[in-house]
C-alpha positions in Angstrom: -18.3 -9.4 -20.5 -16.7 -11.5 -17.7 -14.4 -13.4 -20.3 -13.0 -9.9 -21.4 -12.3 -9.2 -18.1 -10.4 -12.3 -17.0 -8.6 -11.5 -21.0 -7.8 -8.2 -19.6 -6.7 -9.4 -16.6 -4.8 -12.0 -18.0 -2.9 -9.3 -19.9 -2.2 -7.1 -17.2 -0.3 -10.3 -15.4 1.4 -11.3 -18.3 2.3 -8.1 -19.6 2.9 -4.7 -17.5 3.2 -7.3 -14.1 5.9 -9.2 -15.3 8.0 -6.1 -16.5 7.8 -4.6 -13.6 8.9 -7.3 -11.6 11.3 -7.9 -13.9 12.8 -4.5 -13.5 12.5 -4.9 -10.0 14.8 -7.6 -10.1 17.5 -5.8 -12.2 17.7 -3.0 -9.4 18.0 -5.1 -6.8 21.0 -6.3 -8.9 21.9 -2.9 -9.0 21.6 -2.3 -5.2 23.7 -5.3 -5.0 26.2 -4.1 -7.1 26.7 -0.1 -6.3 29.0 0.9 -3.7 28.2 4.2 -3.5 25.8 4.3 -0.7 23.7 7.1 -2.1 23.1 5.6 -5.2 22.1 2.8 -3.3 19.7 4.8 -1.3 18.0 6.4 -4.5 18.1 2.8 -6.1 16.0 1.8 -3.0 13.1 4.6 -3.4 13.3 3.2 -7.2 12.6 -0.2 -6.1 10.3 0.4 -3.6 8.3 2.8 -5.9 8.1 -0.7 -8.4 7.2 -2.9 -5.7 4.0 -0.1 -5.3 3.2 -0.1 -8.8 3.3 -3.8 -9.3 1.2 -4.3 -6.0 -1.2 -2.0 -7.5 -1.7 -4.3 -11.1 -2.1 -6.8 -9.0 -4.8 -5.3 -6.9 -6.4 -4.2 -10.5 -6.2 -8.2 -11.6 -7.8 -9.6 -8.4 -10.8 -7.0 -9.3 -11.0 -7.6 -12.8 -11.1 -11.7 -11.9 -13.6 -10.8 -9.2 -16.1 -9.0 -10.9 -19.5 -10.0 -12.3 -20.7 -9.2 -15.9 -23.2 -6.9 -13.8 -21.0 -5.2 -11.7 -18.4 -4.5 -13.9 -17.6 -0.4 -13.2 -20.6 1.0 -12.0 -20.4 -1.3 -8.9 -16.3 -0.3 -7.9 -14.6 -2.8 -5.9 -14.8 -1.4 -2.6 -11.1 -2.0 -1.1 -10.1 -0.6 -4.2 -12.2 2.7 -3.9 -11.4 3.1 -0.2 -7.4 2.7 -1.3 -7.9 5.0 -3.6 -9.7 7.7 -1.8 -6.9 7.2 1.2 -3.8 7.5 -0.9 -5.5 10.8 -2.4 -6.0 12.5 1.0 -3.1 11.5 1.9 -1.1 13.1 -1.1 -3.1 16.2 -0.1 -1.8 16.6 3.3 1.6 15.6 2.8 1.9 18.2 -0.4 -0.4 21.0 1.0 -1.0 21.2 4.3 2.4 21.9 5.7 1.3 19.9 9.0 3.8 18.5 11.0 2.0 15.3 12.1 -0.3 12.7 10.7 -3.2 10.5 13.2 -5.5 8.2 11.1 -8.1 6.3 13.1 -10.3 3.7 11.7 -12.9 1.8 13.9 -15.3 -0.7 12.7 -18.1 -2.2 15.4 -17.7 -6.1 14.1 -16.9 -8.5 16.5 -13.1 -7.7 17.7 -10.7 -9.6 17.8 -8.1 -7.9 16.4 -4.6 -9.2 17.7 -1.1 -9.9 16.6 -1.2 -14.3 15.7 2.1 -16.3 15.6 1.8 -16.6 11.6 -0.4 -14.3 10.9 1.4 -10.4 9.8 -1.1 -8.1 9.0 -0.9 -6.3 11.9 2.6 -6.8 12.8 2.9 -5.3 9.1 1.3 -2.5 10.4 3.1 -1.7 13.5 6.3 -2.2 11.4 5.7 0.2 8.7 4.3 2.9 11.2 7.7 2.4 13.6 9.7 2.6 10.2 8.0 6.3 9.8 9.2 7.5 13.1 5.0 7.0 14.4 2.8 4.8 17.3 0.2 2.2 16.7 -2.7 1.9 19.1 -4.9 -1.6 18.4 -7.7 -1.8 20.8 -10.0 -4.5 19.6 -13.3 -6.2 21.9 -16.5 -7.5 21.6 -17.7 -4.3 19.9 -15.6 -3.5 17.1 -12.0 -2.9 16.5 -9.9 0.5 16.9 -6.6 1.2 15.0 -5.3 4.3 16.1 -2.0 5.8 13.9 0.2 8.5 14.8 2.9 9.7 12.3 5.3 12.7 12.8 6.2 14.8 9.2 8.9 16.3 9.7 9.5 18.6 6.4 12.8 18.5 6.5 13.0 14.7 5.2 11.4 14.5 2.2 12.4 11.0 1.7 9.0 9.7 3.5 6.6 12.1 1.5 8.0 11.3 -1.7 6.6 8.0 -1.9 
């Protein structure tokens, strides 16, 4: 069972991975090419939508590599399941509940230490990504656990956030 999972695997990287990268490259080609600046804009929400598909094969490769003959589906990978269960709610509130702001909070009670590192960007990531939405990030991590706090305005009137 595991070597048909590193074959599938395998397959995934070589096949649907590498065509979307590759089409990723031929619109940033594109981008670099148009002058029109809103065909540049919708050639960006192309791109970007790529860049999520291909980062999700990959995610789908690491799990297939990482999994046991015995765990194989009936034991999901958990990152994947909590991705998963995230990106659905938050498809659901950004197509149905007509809110006009977004606060995700997720606290663990590890150990802390939780801060921005010179060379380290996961975090920095985050507080980049949530500015580029218009929102505020709150870290608060100590000896007891860790706090990420998230506060995203929707405003309905630019759809160019929610379409994603």
């Amino acid at each position: 069972m595991k070597n048909e999972l590193v074959t599938l695997a395998q397959e995934l990287h070589d096949g649907i991975a590498q065509d979307l990268v590759g089409l990723g490259f031929s619109i940033d080609n594109a981008i670099s090419h148009s002058k029109d600046p809103e065909t540049r804009k919708e050639l960006r929400a192309i791109r970007f939508a790529i860049s999520e598909q291909t980062e999700k094969v990959r995610v789908e490769i690491h799990r297939l590599r990482n999994l046991s003959p015995h765990q194989t589906y009936s034991t999901p990978d958990f990152s994947y399941q909590l991705s998963q269960i995230f990106n659905e709610i938050l498809r659901n509130v950004l197509q149905h509940s007509k809110a006009t702001s977004l606060s995700i909070t997720i606290a663990d009670n590890g150990i802390g230490g939780a801060e921005e590192k010179e060379g380290s960007f996961g975090l920095l990531g985050i507080r980049e990504r949530v500015h580029l939405l218009g929102g505020e990030t709150l870290i608060e991590s100590d000896q007891n656990g860790t706090r990420i706090e998230v506060h995203i305005p929707l405003d309905k009137n630019d759809t160019s956030t929610h379409s994603r």
